[in-house]
C-alpha positions, 0 to 999 in steps of 0.5 A, a space after each residue: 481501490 481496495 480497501 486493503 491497498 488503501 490501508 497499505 498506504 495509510 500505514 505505509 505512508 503513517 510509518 515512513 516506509 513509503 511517500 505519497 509520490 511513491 504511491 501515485 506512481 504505482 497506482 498509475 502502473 497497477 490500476 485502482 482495480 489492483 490487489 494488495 499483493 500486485 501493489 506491494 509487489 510493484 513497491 519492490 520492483 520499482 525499488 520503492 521499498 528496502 525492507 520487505 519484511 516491514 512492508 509485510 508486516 504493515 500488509 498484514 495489518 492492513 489486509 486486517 483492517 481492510 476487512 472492515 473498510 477503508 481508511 478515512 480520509 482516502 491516502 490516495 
């Protein structure tokens, strides 16, 4: 996967704003080829997330971080 979606999972994950069931299912439906928009798109077409501004927020950072790699420890 990305390191940008990864980070998207850490944070979301570190924040509560997501669960790590919530994202293996939308990485079956997106792929691990997938951008970070297609991920948190999917996070909010399959009502996995509420508060889009947040998830926004954490996209943001992450698609920062992923400049610079992945996350350790793989969230996925």
């Amino acid at each position: 996967m990305n390191p940008d979606v990864l980070w998207l999972v850490r944070l979301g994950l570190d924040t509560g704003l997501i669960n790590l069931k919530q994202c293996l299912a939308v990485r079956a439906k997106v792929g691990d080829a997938a951008e970070i928009g297609d991920f948190a798109q999917q996070l909010i077409d399959d009502g996995h997330v509420d508060d889009v501004a947040a998830l926004e927020r954490i996209a943001g950072l992450a698609m920062a971080k992923g400049q610079k790699g992945a996350p350790g420890g793989r969230p996925l």
